[in-house]
N, C-alpha and C positions, 0 to 999 in steps of 0.2 A: 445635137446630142453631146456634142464634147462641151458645151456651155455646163449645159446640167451635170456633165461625168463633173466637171470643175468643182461644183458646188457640193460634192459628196465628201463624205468625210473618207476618211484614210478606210477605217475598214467596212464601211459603204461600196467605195469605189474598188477593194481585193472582193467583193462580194458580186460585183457586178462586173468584174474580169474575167472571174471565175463561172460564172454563168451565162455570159455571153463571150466565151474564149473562141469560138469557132466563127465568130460573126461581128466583129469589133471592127469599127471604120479607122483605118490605115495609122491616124492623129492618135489615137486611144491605145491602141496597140502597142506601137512603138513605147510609152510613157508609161502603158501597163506591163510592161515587162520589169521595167527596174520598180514597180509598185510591186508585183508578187514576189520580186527578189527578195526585198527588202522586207515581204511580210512574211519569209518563210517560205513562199510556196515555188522552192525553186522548180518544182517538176511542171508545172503550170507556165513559169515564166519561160524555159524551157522550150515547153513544146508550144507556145507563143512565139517567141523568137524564132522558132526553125519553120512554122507553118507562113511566119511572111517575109523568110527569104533571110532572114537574121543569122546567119550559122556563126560569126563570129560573135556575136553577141549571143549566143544557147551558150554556144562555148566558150565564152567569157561567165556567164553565171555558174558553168556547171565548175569550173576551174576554180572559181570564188568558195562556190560550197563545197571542194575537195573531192568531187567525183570527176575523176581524170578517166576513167573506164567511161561511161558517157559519153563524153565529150571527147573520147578518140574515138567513139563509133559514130557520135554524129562527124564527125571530120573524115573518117573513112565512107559515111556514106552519102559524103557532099563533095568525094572525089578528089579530097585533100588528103592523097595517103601521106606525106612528109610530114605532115600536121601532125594526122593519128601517131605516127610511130613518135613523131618529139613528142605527143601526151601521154603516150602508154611510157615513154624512159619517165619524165618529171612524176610521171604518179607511179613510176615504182619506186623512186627515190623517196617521195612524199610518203607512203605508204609502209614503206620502212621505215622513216623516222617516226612515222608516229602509230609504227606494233601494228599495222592493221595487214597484219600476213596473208590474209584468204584474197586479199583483194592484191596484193602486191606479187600473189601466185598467178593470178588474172593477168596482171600487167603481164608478167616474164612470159606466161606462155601463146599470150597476143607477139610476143616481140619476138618467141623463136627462141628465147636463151636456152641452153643446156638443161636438160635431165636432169644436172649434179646441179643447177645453180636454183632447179625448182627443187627439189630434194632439201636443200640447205634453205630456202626458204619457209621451208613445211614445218622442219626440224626446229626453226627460229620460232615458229608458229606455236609449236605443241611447247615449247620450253618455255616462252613468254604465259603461255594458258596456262600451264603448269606450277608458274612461280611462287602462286601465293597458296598454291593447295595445300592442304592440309592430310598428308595420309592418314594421320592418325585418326584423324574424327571424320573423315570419310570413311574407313572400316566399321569405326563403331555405327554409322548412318547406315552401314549395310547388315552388321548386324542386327541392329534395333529393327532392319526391315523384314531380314530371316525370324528372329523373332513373331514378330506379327501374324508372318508366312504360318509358324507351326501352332499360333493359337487358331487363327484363320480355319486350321485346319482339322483341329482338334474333333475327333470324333465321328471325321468321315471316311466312309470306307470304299469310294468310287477309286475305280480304275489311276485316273489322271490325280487324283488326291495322292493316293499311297508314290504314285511316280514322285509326284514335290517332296513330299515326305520324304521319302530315300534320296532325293537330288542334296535337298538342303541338310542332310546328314551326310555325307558324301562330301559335298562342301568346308564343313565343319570339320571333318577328320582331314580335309586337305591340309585348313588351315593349322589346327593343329599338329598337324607332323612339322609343317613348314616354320613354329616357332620351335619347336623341338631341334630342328637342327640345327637354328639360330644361336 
């Protein structure tokens, strides 16, 4: 078998990893690990590695491809808690440096940090999401969708009709008061 795996080509041989991942003789496996790394398929390579006994090497791929949440659960549940806890501190710091808040909220509260230090990460979260918004032509998006609401609507006299009607007039006089005191 490992003669013919040889002679396949690259993505022949991510083809036939992937299809026989559960049943790959010991030679194939090992060497098909760093073939589905390398083609992408780290979830693949992954649970290839941890299903023959590889947990340093799962979690050497999952570390490569920047999932440190992973790769501290597989560490935690291969009884390496010192492991888990050094991968959840490096991928809160990683995750920080590179804005991926909801997953660096993951890391802190795997690790036990503070209330106030997941709070400040939420907050770092929503002000990164928020930076490039646009209020202005986010309003007029909502208006232009009230709009549509009241042609949508135009003409009908059901129950749950007349409620939107008055919601989306309601709305509008909100709005309008609220530049009024502007």
């Amino acid at each position: 078998m490992k003669e013919e795996f040889d002679k396949m080509t690259f993505e022949e041989k991510v083809s036939f990893l992937v299809e026989n991942l559960k049943a790959l003789p010991e030679d194939i496996a090992e060497e098909g690990i760093d073939i589905l790394a390398q083609a992408g398929e780290t979830e693949y390579a992954v649970v290839l590695a941890r299903d023959i006994g590889k947990i340093d090497k799962a979690i050497s791929v999952l570390v490569e491809a920047g999932d440190y949440l992973w790769a501290a659960l597989i560490a935690k549940n291969a009884g390496l808690a010192s492991r888990s806890q050094e991968l959840y501190r490096e991928g809160l710091q990683y995750y920080i440096e590179m804005e991926m808040f909801g997953r660096a909220v993951s890391a802190a509260t795997a690790l036990g940090l503070s209330p106030d230090v997941i709070d400040d990460l939420f907050r770092s979260g929503i002000a990164h999401e928020s930076r490039d918004s646009d209020l202005a032509h986010s309003r007029d998006m909502i208006e232009c969708a009230m709009q549509s609401l009241d042609l949508s609507l135009l003409g009908r006299e059901d129950e749950m009709s007349l409620e939107l009607i008055k919601a989306v007039q309601e709305q509008r006089k909100r709005v309008a008061d609220e530049k009024e005191e502007k």
